[in-house]
N, C-alpha and C positions, 0 to 999 in steps of 0.2 A: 288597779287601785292599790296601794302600797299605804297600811296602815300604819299610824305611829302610835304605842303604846305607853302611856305614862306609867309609874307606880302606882300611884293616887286612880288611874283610870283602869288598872288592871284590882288592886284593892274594893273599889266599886263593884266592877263586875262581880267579884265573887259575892257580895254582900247580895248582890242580885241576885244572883244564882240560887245562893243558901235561901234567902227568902223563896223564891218559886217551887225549891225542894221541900220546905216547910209546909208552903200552903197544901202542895200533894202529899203530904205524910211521908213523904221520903227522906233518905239519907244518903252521904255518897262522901268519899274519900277521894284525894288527888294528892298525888306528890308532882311537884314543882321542875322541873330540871333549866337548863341553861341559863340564856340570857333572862327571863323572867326570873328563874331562882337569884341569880345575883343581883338584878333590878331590887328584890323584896326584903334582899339581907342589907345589902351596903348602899351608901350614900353616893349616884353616880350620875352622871350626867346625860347618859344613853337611854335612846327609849327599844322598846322590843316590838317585833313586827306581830309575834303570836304570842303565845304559853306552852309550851312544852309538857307536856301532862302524861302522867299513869295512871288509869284510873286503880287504885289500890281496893278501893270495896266499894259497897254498895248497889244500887241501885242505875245501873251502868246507862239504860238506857233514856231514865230519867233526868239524869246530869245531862246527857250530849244534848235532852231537848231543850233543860235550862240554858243552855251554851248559846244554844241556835238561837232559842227566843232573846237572849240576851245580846245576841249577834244583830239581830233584823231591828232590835231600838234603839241600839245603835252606829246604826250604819258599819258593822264592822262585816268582813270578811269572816262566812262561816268557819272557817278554817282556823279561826283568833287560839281556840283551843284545841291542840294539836296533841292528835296521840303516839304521832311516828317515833317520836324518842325511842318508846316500848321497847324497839328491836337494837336498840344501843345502851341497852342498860347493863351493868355489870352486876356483883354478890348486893345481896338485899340490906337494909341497914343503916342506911345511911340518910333518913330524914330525919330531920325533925319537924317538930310541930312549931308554924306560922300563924295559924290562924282558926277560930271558928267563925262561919258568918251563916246567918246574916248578925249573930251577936254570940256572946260565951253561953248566954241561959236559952236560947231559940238556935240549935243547930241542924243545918239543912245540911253545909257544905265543911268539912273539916280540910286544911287544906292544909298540906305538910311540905318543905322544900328541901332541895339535897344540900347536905351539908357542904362547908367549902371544899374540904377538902377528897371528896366524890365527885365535883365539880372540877375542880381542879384535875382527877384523875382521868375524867372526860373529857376536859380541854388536852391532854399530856396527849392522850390514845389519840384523838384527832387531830390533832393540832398540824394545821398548814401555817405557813411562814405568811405574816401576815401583823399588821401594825391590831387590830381587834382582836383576837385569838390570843396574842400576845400581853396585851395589856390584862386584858380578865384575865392569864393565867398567872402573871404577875401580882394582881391585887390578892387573889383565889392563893397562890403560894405564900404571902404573906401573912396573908388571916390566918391560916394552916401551922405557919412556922417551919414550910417547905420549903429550902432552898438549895440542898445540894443535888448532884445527880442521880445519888445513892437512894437518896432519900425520895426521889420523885420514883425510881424504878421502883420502889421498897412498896410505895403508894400504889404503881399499878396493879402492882403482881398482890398486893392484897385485894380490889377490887374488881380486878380482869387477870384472874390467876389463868384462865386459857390462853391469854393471849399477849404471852412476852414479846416486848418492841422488839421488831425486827431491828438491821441494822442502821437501816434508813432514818427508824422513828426514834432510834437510840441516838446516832446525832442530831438529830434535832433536840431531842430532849438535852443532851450535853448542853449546846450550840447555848438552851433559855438558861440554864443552870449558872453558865456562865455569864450569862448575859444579866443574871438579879444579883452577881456577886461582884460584879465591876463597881468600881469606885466610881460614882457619877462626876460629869464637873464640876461640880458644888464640894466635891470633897478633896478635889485638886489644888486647893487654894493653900 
């Protein structure tokens, strides 16, 4: 079963969440990453299969029940929130705050998302050639004010300082560089 994830339906969930951690006296932190963190920041047309999640504090094992119960009302895949990012995250820093829910003055769940341009640094590091990879790191370099080569390596090696592109991942990185600096056909005229 292959879920499709709205904004508006991922928004929900947390308010859900946040209330169930309220009624328990609990508390609990998450930061955002991927396709759900771009989903929550910009105006896009895609939906997301899961949430990409760190749990940052709290009450760890209380959120993953909100999750699940939040999973089984709505028919969603327990899996909707996902913590496998954890092992692909680079230097700390880079959220900011999204949201409290289940409201500002009743907080169960505080929920934080990676800024674009951490996002952007994690599309760069992974990035396979690909029309979706492409586009988010395109909209992600934009918001950022990211567009030369220099400047995308400049970005990795501040949040993946172990891990300079190899040669491989350095053309590629060129290859998108080049590719947000070409004059569209619209500017051919």
């Amino acid at each position: 079963m292959m879920q499709e994830l709205s904004k508006a339906a991922v928004e929900d969930a947390f308010r859900e969440m946040g209330e169930i951690l309220v009624r328990a006296g609990k508390t609990a932190e998450i930061a955002v990453y991927g396709g759900a963190a771009i989903l929550l920041q910009f105006e896009v047309t895609f939906r997301t299969t899961d949430v990409d999640a760190h749990v940052e504090s709290g009450d760890h094992g209380a959120l993953m029940l909100a999750a699940k119960e939040v999973a089984e009302r709505r028919g969603w895949l327990r899996s909707w929130l996902s913590e496998a990012v954890t092992m692909y995250l680079g230097e700390p820093g880079a959220t900011t705050l999204h949201g409290n829910y289940p409201s500002e003055t009743r907080v169960g769940l505080r929920v934080y998302v990676a800024k674009p341009d951490y996002l952007l640094a994690m599309k760069l590091r992974a990035m396979r050639i690909g029309r979706r990879d492409e586009e988010d790191a395109a909209l992600l370099a934009r918001a950022s004010n990211i567009a030369t080569f220099d400047a995308m390596v400049t970005l990795l090696a501040r949040y993946f300082p172990k891990e300079p592109p190899d040669e491989r991942r350095a053309a590629i990185i060129r290859q998108f560089a080049e590719s947000l600096n070409a004059p569209s056909s619209d500017d051919a005229v």
